[in-house]
N, C-alpha and C positions, 0 to 999 in steps of 0.2 A: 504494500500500500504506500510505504514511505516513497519506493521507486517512483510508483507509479504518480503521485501527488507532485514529486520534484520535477519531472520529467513534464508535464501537464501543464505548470506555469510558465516554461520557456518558450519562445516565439518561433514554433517550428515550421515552416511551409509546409501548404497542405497534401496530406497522402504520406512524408515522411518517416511518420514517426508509427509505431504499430508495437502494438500489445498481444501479446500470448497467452490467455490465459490455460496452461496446460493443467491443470485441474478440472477445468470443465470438461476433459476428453477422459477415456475408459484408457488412454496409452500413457499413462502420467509416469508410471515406473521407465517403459519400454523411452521414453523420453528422455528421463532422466538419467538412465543408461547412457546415450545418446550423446545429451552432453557433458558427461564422463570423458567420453573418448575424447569430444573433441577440445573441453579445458581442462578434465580431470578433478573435476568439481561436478556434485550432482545436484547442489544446491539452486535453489531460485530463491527472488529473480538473478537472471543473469544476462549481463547486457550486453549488448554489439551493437556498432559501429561498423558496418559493412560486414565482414568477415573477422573482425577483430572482437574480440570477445574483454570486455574493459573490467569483467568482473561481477561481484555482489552490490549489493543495497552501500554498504558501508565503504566498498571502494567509492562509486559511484558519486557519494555523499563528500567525501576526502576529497574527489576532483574539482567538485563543485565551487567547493570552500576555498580550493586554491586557483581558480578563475580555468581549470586546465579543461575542462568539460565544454566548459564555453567556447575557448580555443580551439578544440579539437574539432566540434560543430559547427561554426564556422568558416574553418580551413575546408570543410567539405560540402559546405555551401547550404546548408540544413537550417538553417535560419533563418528569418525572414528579415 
């Protein structure tokens, strides 16, 4: 919720920005598998940046605070 709360205030252009809710599906495990392999964390949320995988709630939150979240959104044009 925290993710999704932070992510929700920032000035995204529209179509952007997209949410997963993998709870709502019967493959929540087979998912989470999934993203094991590919961060090695089974944890959610967990956030990307194209094919970059930036982490948890608590990274997330860390970048923000250090202006680098914004930076990085930016640099890829995700902003309005």
């Amino acid at each position: 919720m925290r993710t999704q709360e932070l992510l929700s205030q920032l000035p995204f252009k529209q179509e952007v920005l997209e949410f997963v809710d993998i709870i709502a599906t019967s493959d929540t495990s087979k998912i989470q598998g999934y993203l094991q392999q590919l961060t090695g964390a089974r944890t959610v949320p967990q956030i990307f940046i194209h094919k970059d995988c930036l982490g948890g709630c608590t990274d997330l939150m860390e970048m923000h605070q250090s202006g680098e979240l914004l930076k990085q959104l930016k640099q890829i044009g995700a902003l309005q």
